[in-house]
C-alpha positions in Angstrom: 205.0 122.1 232.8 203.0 120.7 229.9 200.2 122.7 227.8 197.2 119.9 226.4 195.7 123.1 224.8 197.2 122.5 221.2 197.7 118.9 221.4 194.1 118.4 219.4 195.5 121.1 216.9 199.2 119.4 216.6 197.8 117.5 213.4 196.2 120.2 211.6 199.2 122.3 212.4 201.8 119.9 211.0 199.7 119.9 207.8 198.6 122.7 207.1 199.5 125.5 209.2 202.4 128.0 209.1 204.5 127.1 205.3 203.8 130.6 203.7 205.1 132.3 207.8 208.3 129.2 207.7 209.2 130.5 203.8 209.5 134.5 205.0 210.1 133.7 208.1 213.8 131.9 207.3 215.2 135.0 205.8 214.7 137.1 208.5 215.7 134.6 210.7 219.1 134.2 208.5 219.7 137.7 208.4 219.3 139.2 212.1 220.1 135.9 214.2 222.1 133.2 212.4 224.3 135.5 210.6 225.9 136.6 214.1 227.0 132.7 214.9 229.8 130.9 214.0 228.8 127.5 211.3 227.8 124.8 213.9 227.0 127.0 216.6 223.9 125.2 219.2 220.8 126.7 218.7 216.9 126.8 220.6 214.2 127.1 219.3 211.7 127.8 221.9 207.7 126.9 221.3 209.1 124.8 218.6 206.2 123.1 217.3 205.9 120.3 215.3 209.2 121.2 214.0 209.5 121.9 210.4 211.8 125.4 211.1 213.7 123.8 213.4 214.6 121.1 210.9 215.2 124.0 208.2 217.2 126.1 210.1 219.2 122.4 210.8 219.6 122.6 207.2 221.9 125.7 207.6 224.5 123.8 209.4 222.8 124.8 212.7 222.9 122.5 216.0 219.5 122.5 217.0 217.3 121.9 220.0 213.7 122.5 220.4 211.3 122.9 223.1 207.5 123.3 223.4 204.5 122.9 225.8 202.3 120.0 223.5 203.5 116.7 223.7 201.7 116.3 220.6 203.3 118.6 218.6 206.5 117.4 219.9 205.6 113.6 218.1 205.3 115.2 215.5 208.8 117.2 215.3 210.6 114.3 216.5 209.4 112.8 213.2 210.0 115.8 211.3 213.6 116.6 212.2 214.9 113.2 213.0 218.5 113.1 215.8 217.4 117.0 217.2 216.5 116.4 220.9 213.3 117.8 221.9 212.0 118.2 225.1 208.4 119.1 226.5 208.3 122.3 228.5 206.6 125.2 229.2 208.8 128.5 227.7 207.8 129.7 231.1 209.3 127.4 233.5 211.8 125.0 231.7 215.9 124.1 232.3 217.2 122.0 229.3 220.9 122.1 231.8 222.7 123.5 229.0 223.7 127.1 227.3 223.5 127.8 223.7 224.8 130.0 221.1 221.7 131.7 220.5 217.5 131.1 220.7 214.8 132.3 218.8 210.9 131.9 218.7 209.0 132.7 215.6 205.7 132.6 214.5 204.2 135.2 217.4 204.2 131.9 219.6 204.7 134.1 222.9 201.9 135.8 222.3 200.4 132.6 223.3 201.2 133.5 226.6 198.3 135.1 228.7 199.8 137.9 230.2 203.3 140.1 231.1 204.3 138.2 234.1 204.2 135.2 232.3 205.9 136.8 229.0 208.5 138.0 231.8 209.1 134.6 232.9 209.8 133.3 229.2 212.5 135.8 228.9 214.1 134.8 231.9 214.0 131.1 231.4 215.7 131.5 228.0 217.8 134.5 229.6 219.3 131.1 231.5 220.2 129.3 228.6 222.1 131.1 226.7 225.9 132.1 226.7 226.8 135.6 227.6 226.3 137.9 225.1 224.3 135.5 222.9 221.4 136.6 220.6 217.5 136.0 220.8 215.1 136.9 218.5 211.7 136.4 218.4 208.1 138.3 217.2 204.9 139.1 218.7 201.9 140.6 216.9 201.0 143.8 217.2 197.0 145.1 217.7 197.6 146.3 214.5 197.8 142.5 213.6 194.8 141.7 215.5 192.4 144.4 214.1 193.4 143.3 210.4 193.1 139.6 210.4 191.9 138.0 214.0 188.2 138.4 212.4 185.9 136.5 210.8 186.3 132.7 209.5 188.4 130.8 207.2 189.2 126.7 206.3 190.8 124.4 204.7 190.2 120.5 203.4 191.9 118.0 201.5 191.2 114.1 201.1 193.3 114.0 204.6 191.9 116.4 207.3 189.8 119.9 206.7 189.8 122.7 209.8 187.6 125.5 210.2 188.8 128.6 212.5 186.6 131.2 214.1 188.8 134.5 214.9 187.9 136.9 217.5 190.0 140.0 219.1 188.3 142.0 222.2 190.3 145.2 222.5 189.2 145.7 225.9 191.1 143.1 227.4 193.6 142.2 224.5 192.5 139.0 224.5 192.8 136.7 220.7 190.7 133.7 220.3 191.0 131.3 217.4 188.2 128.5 217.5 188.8 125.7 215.5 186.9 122.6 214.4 188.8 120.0 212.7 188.1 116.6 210.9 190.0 114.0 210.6 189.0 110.3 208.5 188.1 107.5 211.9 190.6 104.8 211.1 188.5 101.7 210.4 185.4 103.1 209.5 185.2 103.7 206.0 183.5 107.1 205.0 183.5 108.6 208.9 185.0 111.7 210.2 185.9 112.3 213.8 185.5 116.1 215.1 187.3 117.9 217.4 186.3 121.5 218.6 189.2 123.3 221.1 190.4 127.1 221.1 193.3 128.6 220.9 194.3 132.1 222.4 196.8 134.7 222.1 197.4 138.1 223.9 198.1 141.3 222.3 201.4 142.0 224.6 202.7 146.2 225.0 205.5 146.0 222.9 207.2 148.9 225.3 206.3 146.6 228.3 208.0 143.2 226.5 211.3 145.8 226.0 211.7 146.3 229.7 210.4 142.8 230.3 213.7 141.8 228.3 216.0 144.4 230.3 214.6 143.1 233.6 215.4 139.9 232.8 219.8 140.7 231.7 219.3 141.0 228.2 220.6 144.2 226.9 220.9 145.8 223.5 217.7 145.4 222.3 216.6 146.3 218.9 213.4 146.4 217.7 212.3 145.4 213.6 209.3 146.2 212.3 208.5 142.8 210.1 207.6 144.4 206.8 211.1 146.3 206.9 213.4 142.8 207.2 211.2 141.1 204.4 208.4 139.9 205.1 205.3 140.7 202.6 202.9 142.9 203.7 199.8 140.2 204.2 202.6 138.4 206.9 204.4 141.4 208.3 201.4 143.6 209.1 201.5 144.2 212.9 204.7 142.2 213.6 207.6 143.0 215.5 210.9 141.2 215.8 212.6 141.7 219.0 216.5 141.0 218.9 218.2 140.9 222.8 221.6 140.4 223.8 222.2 138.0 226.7 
């Protein structure tokens, strides 16, 4: 199952998006997943991106693999983390025909998925790939995240590409939308810009509901971190949960 939604957004993302989350995201990372597995252990990253963490956490002595839904942001993490297979696949409906020592998925990506059966059919797919009593850990935002900072506008430009996103949270339905306009220089046409205009979405997810989501699905022994108390700073932890299961 592929996802075209981010595939416009795969080169703004490799640029530009996520280094401040990847720098205090690693140490939690480090501390409540990787510090449980033995030096060489296989790892997943699920929703990998155009992956940069995956390549880091590679760093750490780490056998990696890394799925996610965009074919483009897969190019781009075959690039970034040369010899670790990727594969594209949705974290809902995916078999890679292997088990690993442990998964994670940072950087709230399953709050990219629209709602609990589908967030229930994440767990299970990774659930399936791992070894018996191996660790996952991953985040979601809380509301408390989208009240704060899914509101207004922001951008970015360099010589290279420049984005502008439009953030929008509707409490009624729980529904996140980021719009996001990018430019990009038109190769052979000196002094022209191509535009792109897509959205991207996220859903606020019950954090009680994901906890039984995790149960229902055989993980056990699941412990819940609030971000800001593993070591994240404020501005990044506000409204985040890790979640940390037990296959």
């Amino acid at each position: 199952m592929r996802n075209r939604e981010y595939d416009p957004f795969a080169r703004v993302y490799n640029r530009h998006w996520g280094a401040d989350y990847r720098r205090q995201a690693e140490p939690v990372v480090a501390r409540l997943l990787l510090s449980r597995l033995k030096p060489g252990a296989a790892v997943l990253d699920v929703c990998c991106g155009t992956g940069q963490f995956t390549q880091a956490i590679a760093e750490c002595g780490f056998r990696m693999t890394g799925v996610d839904a965009s074919a483009e942001m897969i190019r781009y993490a075959r690039r970034n983390a040369k010899g670790i297979p990727f594969t594209v696949a949705d974290a809902r409906d995916f078999s890679l025909h292997r088990r690993f020592a442990a998964a994670y998925s940072v950087y709230e990506s399953l709050n990219h998925i629209p709602d609990a059966a589908g967030l229930a059919l994440a767990f299970a797919a990774v659930r399936r790939h791992l070894r018996p009593g191996a660790p996952f850990l991953f985040d979601l935002n809380r509301e408390e995240a989208y009240l704060m900072h899914w509101l207004g506008t922001d951008g970015i430009a360099d010589d290279e590409s420049a984005f502008v996103t439009q953030l929008d949270y509707d409490e009624a339905t729980k529904a996140a939308t980021c719009r996001i306009t990018t430019f990009h220089p038109l190769r052979g046409v000196p002094g022209a810009w191509k535009r792109d205009d897509f959205t991207v979405r996220q859903t606020c997810h019950d954090i009680p509901r994901a906890h039984d989501a995790l149960l229902d699905a055989g993980f056990s022994d699941v412990s819940l971190y609030d971000a800001c108390d593993v070591g994240m700073q404020a501005s990044m932890g506000q409204g985040r949960t890790f979640f940390l299961a037990l296959a």
